[in-house]
Backbone as CSV, one residue per row, in Angstrom:
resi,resn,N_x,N_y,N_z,CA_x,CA_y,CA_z,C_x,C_y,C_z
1,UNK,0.839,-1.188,0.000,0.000,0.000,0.000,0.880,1.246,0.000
2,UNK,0.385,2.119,-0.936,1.508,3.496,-0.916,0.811,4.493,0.539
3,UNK,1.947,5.191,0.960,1.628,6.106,2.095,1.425,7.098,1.503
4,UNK,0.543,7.479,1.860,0.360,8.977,1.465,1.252,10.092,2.669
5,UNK,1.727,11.041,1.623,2.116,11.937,2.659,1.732,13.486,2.500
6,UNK,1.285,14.104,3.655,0.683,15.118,3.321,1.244,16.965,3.254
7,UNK,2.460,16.233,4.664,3.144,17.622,5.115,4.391,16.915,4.715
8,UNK,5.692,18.298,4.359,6.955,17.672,4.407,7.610,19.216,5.025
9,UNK,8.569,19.248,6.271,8.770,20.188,6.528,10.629,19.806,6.108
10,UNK,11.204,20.844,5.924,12.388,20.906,5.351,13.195,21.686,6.131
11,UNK,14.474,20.958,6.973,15.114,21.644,8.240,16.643,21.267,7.396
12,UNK,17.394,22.808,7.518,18.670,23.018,7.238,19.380,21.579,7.876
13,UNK,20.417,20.946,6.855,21.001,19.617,7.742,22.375,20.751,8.115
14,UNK,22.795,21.795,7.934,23.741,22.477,8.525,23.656,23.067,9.907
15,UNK,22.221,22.524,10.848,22.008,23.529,12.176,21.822,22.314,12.599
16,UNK,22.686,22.199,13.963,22.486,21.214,14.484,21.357,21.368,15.912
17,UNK,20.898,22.841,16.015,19.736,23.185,16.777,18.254,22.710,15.891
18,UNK,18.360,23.327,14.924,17.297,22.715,13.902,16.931,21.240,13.618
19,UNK,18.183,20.271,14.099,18.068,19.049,13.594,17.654,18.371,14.884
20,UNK,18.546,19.178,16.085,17.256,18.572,17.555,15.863,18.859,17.442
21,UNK,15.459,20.585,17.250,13.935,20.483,17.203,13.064,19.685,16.148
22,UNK,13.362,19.403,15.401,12.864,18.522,14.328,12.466,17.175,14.683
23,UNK,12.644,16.969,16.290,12.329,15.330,16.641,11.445,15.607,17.226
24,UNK,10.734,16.595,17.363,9.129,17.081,17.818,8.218,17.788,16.943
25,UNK,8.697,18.187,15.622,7.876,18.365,14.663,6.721,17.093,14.014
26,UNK,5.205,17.744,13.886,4.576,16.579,13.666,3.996,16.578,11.996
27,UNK,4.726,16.432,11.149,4.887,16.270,10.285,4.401,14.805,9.431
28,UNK,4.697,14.671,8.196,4.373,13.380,7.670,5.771,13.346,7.566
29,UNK,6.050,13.989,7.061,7.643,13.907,6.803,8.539,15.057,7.038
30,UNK,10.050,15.037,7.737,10.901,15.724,8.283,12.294,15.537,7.134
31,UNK,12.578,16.467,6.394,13.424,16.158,5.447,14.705,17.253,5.624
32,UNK,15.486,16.365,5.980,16.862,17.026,6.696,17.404,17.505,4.945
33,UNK,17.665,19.083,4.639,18.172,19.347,3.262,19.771,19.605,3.209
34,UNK,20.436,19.167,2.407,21.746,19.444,1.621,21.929,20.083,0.569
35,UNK,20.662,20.551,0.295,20.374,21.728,-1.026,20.749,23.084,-0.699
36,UNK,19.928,23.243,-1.242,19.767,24.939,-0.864,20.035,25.648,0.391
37,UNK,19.396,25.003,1.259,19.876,25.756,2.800,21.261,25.661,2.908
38,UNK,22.166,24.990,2.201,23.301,24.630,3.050,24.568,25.083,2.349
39,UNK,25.055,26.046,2.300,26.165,26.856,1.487,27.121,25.258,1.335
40,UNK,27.793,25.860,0.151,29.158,24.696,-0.310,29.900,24.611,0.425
41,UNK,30.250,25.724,1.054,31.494,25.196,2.219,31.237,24.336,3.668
42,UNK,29.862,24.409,3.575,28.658,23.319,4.496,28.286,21.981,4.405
43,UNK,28.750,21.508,3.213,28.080,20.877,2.621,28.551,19.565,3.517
44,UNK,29.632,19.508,3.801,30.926,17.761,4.681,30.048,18.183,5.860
45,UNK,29.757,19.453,6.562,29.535,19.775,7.798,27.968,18.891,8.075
46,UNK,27.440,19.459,7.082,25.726,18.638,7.005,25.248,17.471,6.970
47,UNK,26.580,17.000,6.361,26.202,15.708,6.176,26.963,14.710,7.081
48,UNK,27.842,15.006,8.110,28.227,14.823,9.635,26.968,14.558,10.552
49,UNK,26.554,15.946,10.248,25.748,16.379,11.263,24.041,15.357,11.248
50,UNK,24.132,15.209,9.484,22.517,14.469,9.604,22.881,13.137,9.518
51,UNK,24.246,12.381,9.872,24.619,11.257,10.033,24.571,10.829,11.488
52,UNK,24.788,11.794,12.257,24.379,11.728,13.465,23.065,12.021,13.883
53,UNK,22.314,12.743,13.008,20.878,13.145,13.546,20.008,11.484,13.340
54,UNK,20.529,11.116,11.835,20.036,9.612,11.899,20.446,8.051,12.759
55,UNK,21.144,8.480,13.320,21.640,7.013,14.804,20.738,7.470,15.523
56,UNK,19.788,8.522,15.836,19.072,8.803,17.027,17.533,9.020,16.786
57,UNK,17.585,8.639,15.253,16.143,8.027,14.507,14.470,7.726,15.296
58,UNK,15.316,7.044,16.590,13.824,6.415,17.241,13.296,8.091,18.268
59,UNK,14.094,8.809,18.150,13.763,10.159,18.728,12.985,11.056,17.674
60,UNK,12.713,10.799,16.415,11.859,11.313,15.933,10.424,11.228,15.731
61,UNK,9.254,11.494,15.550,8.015,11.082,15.576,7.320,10.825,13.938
62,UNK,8.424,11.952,13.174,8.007,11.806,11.519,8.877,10.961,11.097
63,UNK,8.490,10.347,9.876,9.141,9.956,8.600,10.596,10.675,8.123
64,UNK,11.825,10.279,7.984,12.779,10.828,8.126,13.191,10.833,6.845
65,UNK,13.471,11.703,5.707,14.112,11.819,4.310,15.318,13.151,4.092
66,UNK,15.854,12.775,2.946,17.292,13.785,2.895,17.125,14.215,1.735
67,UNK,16.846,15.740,1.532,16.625,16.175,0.487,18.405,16.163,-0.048
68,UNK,18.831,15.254,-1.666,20.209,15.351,-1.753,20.408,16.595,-2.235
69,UNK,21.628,16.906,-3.462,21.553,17.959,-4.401,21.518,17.732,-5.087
70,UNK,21.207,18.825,-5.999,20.836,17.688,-7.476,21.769,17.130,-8.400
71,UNK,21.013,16.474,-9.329,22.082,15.829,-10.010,23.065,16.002,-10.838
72,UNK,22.880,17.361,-11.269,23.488,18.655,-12.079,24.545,18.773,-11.544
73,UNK,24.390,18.860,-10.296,25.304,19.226,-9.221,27.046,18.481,-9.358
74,UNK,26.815,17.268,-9.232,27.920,15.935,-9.115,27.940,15.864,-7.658
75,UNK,27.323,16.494,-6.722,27.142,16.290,-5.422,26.724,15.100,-4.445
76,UNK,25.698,14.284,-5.833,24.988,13.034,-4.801,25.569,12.060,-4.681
77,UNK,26.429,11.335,-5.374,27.212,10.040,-4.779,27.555,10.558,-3.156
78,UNK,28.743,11.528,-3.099,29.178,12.258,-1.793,27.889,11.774,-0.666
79,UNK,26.919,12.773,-0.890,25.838,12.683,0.140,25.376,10.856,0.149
80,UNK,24.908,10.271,-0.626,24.423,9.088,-0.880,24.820,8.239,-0.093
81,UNK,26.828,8.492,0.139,27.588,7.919,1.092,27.710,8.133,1.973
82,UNK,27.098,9.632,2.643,27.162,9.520,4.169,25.693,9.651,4.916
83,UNK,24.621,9.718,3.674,23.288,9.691,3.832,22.715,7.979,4.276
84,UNK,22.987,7.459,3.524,22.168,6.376,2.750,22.802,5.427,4.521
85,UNK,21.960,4.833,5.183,22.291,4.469,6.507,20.688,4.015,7.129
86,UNK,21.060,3.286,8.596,19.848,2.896,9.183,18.756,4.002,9.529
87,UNK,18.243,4.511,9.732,17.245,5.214,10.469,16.625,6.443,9.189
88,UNK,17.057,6.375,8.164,16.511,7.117,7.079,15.458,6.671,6.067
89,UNK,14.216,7.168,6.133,13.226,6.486,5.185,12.811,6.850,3.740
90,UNK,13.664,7.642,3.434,13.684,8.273,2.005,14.765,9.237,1.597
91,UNK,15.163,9.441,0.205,15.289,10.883,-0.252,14.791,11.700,-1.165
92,UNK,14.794,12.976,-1.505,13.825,13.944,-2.250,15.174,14.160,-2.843
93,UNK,14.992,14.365,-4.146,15.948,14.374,-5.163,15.291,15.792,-5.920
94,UNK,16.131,17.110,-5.622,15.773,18.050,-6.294,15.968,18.104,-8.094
95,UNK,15.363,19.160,-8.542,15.793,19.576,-10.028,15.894,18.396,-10.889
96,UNK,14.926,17.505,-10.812,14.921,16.081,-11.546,14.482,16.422,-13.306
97,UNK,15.481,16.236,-14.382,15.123,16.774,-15.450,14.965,15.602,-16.702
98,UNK,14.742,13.828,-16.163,14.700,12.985,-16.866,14.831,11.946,-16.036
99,UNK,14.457,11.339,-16.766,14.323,9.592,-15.767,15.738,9.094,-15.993
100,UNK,16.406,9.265,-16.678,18.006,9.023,-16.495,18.866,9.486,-15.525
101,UNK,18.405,10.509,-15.182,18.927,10.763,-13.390,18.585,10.039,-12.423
102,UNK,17.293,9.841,-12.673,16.434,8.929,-11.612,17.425,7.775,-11.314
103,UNK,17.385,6.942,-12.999,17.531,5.667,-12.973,19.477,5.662,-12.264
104,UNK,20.085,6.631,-12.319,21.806,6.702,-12.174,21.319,6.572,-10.708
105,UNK,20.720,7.308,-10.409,20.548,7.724,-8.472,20.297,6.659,-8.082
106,UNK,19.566,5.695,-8.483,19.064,4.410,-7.977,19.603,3.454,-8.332
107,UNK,20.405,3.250,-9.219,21.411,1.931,-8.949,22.761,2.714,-8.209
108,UNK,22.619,3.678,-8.261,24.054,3.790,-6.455,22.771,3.552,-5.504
109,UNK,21.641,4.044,-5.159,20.924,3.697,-4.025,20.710,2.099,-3.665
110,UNK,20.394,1.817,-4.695,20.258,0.101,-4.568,21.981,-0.618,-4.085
111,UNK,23.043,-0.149,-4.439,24.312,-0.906,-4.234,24.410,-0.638,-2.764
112,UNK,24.367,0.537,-2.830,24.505,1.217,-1.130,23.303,0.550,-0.381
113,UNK,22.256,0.042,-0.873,21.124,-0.927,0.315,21.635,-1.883,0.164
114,UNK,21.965,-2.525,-0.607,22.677,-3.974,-0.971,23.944,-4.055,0.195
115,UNK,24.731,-3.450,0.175,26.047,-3.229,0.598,25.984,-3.005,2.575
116,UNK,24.955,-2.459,2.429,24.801,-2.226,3.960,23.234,-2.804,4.432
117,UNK,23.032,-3.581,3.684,22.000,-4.418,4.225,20.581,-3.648,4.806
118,UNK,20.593,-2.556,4.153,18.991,-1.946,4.512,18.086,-2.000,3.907
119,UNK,16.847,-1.566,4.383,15.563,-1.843,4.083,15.369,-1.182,2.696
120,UNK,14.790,-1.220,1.638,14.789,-0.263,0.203,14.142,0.900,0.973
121,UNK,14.847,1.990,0.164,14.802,3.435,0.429,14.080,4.166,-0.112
122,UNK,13.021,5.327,-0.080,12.093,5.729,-1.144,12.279,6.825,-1.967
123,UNK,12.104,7.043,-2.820,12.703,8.002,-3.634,11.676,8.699,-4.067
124,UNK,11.398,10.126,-3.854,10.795,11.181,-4.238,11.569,12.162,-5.423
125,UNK,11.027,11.872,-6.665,12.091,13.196,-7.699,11.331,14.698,-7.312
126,UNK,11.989,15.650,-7.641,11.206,16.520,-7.371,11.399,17.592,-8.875
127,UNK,10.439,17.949,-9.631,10.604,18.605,-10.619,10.158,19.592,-10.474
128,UNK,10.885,20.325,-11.132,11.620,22.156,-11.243,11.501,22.682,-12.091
129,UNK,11.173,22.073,-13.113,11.669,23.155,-14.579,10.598,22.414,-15.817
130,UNK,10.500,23.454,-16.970,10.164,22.741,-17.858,10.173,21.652,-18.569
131,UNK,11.811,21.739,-18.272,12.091,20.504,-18.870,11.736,19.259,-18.280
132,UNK,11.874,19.155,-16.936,11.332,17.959,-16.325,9.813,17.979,-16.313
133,UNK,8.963,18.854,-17.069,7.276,18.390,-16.743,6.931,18.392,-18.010
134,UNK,7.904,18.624,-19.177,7.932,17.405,-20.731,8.374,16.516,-20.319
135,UNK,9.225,16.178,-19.701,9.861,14.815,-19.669,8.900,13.703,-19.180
136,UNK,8.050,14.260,-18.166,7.012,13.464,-17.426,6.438,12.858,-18.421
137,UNK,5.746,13.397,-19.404,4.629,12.694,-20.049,5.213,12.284,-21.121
């Protein structure tokens, strides 16, 4: 059965005050970001920081996902590897402009579940642009 989800609140993974209050937000989903909120020189810092926010998983009350960067970027393997771990139930994949991103993101996601023995991970694309809402149909 698919979950529906209704709320997704989006907390800087660079504040590590933000990433405590976020285990009392009542949300459908709590999506720790590596995008946009998080300047480049942030970027190792964030993803420390939401590596530790996820070992402490059972302290949250929402659904836990990692918005990566996009794929434009060359940023997501990086994150993928210090994201992709126990206590995380998805990621939101910004600026999605073809199912060929999709499909690259998900065979590293699948090696990295394979490899560390976790549960399959859910993948939300998120489209941005024209080009990705031709691509849809």
């Amino acid at each position: 059965m698919t979950q529906l989800f209704r709320s997704l609140i989006f907390v800087p993974g660079n504040n590590s005050r933000f990433l405590e209050k976020a285990k009392n937000l009542q949300a459908d989903i709590v999506c720790f970001d590596l995008e946009d909120s998080v300047p480049d020189e942030e970027k190792n810092n964030a993803r420390k920081l939401i590596q530790s926010a996820l070992k402490s998983r059972q302290s949250y009350i929402s659904s836990i996902f990692v918005r990566t960067n996009s794929p434009k970027s060359g940023k997501i393997p990086d994150d993928l590897k210090a994201i992709i771990q126990k206590g995380i139930d998805g990621i939101v994949i910004p600026k999605v402009n073809n199912v060929a991103e999709i499909i690259k993101i998900e065979k590293n996601l699948l090696l990295l579940e394979k490899n560390r023995k976790l549960k399959p991970i859910q993948i939300i694309p998120s489209i941005e642009s024209a080009e990705g809402v031709v691509n849809t149909y």
